[in-house]
C-alpha positions in Angstrom: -38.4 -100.5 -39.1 -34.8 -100.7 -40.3 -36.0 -100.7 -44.0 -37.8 -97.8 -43.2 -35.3 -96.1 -41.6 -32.4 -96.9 -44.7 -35.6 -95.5 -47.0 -35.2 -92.0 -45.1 -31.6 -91.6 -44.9 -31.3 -92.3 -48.9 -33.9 -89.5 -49.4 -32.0 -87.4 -47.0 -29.1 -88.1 -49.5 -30.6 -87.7 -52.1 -31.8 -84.4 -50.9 -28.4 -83.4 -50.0 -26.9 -84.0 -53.0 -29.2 -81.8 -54.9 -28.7 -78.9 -52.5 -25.3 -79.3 -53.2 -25.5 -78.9 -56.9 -27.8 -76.3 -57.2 -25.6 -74.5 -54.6 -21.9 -75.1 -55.7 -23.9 -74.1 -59.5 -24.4 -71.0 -58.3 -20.9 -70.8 -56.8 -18.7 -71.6 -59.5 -20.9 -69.9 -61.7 -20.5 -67.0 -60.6 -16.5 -67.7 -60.2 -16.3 -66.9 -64.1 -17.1 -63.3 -63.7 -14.9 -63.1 -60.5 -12.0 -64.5 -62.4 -12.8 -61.6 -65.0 -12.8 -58.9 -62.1 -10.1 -60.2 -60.9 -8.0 -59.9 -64.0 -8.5 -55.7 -64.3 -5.5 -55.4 -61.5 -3.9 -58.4 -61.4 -1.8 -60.8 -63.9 -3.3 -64.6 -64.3 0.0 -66.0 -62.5 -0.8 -63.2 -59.3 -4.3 -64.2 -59.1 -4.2 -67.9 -59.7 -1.2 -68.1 -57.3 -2.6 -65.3 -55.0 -6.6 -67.4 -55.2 -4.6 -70.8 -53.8 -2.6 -68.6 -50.8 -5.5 -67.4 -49.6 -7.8 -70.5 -49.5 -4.8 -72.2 -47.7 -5.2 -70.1 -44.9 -8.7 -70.1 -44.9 -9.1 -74.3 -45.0 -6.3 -74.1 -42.4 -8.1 -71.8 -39.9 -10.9 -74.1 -40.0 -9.9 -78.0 -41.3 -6.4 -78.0 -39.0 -7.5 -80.9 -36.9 -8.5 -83.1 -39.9 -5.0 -83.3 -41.4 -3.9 -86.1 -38.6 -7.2 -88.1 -39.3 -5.4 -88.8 -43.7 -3.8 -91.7 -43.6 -0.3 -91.6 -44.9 -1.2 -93.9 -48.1 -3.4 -91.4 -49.3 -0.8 -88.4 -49.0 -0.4 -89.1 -53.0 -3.4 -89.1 -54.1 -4.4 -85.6 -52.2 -1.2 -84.4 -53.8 -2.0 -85.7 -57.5 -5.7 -84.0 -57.4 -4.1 -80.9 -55.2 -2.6 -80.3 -59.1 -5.4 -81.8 -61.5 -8.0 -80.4 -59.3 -7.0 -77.1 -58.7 -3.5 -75.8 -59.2 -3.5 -76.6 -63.3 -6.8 -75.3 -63.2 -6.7 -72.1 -61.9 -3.9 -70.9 -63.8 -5.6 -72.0 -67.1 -9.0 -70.2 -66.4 -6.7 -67.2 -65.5 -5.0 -67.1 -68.9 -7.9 -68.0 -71.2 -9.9 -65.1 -69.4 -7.6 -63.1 -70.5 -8.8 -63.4 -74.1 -11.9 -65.3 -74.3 -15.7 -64.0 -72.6 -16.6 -65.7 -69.1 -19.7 -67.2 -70.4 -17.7 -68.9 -73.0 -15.4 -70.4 -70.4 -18.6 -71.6 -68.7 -19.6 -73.6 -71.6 -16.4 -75.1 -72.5 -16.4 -76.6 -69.1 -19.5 -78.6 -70.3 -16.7 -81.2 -71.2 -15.9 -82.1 -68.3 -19.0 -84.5 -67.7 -18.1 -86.1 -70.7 -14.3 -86.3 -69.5 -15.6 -87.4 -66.0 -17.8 -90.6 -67.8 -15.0 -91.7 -70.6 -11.7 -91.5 -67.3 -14.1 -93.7 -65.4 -14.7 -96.3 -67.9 -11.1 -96.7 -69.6 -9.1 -96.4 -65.9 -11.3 -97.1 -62.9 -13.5 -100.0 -64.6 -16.8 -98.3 -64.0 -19.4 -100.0 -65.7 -21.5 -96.9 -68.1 -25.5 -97.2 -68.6 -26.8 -95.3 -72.0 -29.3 -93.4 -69.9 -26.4 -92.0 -68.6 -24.2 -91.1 -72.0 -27.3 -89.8 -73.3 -27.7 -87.3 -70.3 -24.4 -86.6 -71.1 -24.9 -85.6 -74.6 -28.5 -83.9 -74.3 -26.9 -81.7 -71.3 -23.6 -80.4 -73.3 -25.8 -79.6 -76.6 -28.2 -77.7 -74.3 -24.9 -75.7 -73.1 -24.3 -75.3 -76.7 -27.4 -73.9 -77.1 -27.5 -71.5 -74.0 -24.8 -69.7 -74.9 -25.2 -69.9 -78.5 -25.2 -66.1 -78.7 -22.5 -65.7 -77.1 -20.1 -68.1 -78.4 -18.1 -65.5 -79.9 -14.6 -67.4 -79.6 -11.5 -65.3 -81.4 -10.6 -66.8 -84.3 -6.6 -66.7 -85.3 -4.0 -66.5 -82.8 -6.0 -66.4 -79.9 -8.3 -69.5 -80.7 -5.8 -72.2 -78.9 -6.7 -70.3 -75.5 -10.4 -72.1 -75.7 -8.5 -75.2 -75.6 -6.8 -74.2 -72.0 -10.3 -74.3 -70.6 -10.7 -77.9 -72.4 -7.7 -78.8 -70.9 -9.0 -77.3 -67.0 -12.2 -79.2 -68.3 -10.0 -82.6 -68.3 -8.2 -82.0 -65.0 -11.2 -81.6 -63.2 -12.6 -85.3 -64.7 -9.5 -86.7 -63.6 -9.9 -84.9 -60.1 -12.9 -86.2 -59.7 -12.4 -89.8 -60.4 -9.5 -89.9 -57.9 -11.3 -88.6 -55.3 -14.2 -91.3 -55.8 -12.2 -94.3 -56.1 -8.8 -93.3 -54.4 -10.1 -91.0 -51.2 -13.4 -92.2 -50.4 -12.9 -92.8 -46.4 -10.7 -89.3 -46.3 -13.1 -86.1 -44.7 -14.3 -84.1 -47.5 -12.2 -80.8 -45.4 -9.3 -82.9 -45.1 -9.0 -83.5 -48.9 -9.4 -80.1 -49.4 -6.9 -78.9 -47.1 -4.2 -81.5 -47.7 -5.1 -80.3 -51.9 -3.8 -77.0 -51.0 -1.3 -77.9 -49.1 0.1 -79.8 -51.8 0.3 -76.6 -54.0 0.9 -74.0 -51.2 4.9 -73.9 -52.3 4.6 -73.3 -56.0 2.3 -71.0 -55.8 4.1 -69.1 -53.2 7.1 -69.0 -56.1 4.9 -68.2 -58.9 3.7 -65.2 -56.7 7.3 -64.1 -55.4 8.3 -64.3 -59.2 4.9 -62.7 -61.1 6.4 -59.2 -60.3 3.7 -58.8 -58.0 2.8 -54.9 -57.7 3.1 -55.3 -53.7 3.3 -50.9 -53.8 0.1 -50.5 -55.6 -1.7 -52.4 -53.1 -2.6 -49.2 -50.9 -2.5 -46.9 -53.1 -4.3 -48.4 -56.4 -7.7 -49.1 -56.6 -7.8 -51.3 -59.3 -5.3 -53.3 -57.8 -7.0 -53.4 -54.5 -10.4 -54.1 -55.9 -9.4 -57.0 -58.0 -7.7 -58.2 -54.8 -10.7 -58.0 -53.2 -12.9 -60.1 -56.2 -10.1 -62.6 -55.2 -10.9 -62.8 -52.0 -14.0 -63.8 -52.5 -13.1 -65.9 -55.1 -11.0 -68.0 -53.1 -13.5 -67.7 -49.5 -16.8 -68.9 -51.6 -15.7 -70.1 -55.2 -12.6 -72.0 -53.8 -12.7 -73.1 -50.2 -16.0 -73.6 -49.3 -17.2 -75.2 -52.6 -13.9 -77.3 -52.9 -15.0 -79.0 -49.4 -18.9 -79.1 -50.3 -17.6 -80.8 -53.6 -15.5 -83.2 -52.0 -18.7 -84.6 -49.9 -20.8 -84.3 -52.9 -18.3 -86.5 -54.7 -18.7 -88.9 -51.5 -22.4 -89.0 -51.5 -23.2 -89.0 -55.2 -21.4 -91.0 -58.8 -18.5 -88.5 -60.7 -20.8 -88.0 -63.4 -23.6 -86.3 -61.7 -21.2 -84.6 -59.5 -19.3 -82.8 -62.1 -22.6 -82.2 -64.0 -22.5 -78.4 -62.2 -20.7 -77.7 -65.2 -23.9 -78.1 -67.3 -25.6 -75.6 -64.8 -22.7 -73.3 -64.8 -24.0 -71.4 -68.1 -27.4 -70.6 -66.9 -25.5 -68.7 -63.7 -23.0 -66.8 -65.7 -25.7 -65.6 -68.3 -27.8 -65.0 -65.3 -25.0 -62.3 -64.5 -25.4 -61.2 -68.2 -29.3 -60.6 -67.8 -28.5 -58.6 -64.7 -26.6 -56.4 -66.4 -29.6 -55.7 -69.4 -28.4 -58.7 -71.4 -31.9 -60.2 -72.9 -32.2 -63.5 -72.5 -34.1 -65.5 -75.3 -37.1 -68.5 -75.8 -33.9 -70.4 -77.6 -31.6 -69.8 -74.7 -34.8 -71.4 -72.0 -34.9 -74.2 -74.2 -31.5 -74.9 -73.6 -32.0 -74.7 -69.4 -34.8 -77.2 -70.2 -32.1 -79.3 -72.2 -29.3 -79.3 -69.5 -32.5 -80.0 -66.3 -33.1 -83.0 -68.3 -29.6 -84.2 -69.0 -29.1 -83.6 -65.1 -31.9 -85.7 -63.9 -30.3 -88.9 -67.0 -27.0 -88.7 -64.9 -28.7 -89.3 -61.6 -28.1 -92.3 -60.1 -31.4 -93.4 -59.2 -30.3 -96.2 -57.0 -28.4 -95.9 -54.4 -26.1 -98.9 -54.4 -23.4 -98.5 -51.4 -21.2 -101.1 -53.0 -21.2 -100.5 -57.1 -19.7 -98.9 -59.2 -21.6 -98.1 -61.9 -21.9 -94.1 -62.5 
């Protein structure tokens, strides 16, 4: 009976952690063309700083109560992936939107599994399977091939602003490591919360600073409507997928959670077809490619006590 019952809450799991993906997929893909939208009225500082104000609020209207249940040795870790997580981040998806398409951005991220894999094996001594590195491989060239259309990167002076996403790309595999092996028994809201919290001052500076056009607010429609794109940004794309993360980070290895950024393309060029893009036979066979490097990094035994991802 009690083997039984362990047998339903892994598939339960299991279950969970594939909503999760396919949800926080659609989520943060769709963040990309938000972050675009977004940049029409506002500068990257005013809406990277302004996209971290308002999910402060938000997580704190809701997650309040959690913030006595962190223990006070884990203060340093939320702090350290309050910055790799999500303060460098979304000030360098700001500023490389500025120059280079959405979709790109989408695919660039693609690195980040790799990041997630190589962090884990050189710092936090997780052991690697080759099932694994080859998921890892298959699903980044199938991002390759997705987009491979629209990989229309500038070439000159504007090329080093695809290696700002590389660099996001980075941060989040460090984020995500942390939060494995550092803040496993902290609340998925409460590491959220006390991430923002972290990065609630400089951001308020950056803001107070970035010449912020507070007189066009009312009166501007550009500026209001990207304010508004940033609103939802931070409610959907920030503060509830940061805490849906968190738990899918809890319930799941690094490597398969971060491997939303394989399914990231097929959302932003989803957004493309909607707007009488076509999308080609190549670009399925690269869905089929990333599905399959998806299902390699799956875990697909659930071990409470290893390490292996």
């Amino acid at each position: 009976m009690l083997k039984k019952h362990k047998m339903l809450y892994s598939m339960d799991k299991n279950i969970k952690k594939w909503v999760y993906l396919i949800s926080l997929s659609i989520i943060w893909g769709s963040s990309y063309i938000l972050i675009k939208k977004g940049l029409v009225g506002l500068k990257p500082l005013q809406l990277g700083s302004i996209r971290i104000i308002i999910t402060t609020a938000i997580l704190l209207l809701f997650g309040w109560k959690e913030l006595k249940s962190i223990p006070m040795a884990s203060w340093k870790w939320i702090a350290f992936t309050g910055y790799f997580g999500t303060f460098f981040p979304s000030f360098l998806f700001a500023f490389a939107e500025t120059v280079i398409d959405s979709s790109v951005a989408a695919v660039l991220n693609g690195m980040t599994p790799l990041f997630t894999l190589l962090i884990g094996i050189f710092f936090f001594g997780s052991f690697f399977k080759w099932g694994k590195i080859l998921g890892v491989i298959i699903g980044f060239g199938g991002t390759l091939i997705l987009v491979s259309n629209e990989f229309t990167i500038s070439t000159g002076t504007n090329s080093w602003y695809t290696f700002l996403v590389v660099f996001a790309a980075f941060c989040y595999a460090i984020n995500v490591n942390v939060i494995k092996y550092k803040l496993n028994m902290v609340s998925p809201i409460g590491i959220a919360l006390g991430n923002f919290l972290s990065i609630i001052v400089p951001s308020i500076l950056i803001l107070t600073f970035s010449d912020f056009p507070w007189e066009e607010v009312i009166y501007e429609n550009k500026v209001t409507t990207s304010l508004g794109y940033v609103f939802i940004l931070a409610l959907l794309g920030t503060a509830v997928a940061k805490v849906m993360f968190n738990e899918l980070v809890s319930i799941s290895s690094p490597v398969f959670s971060i491997s939303i950024t394989y399914l990231l393309p097929i959302v932003a060029i989803g957004w493309g077809v909607l707007d009488g893009e076509i999308f080609t036979i190549v670009q399925w066979l690269g869905c089929i490619l990333i599905l399959c490097g998806v299902y390699l990094v799956t875990d697909k035994k659930h071990l409470k006590n290893s390490k292996k991802i």
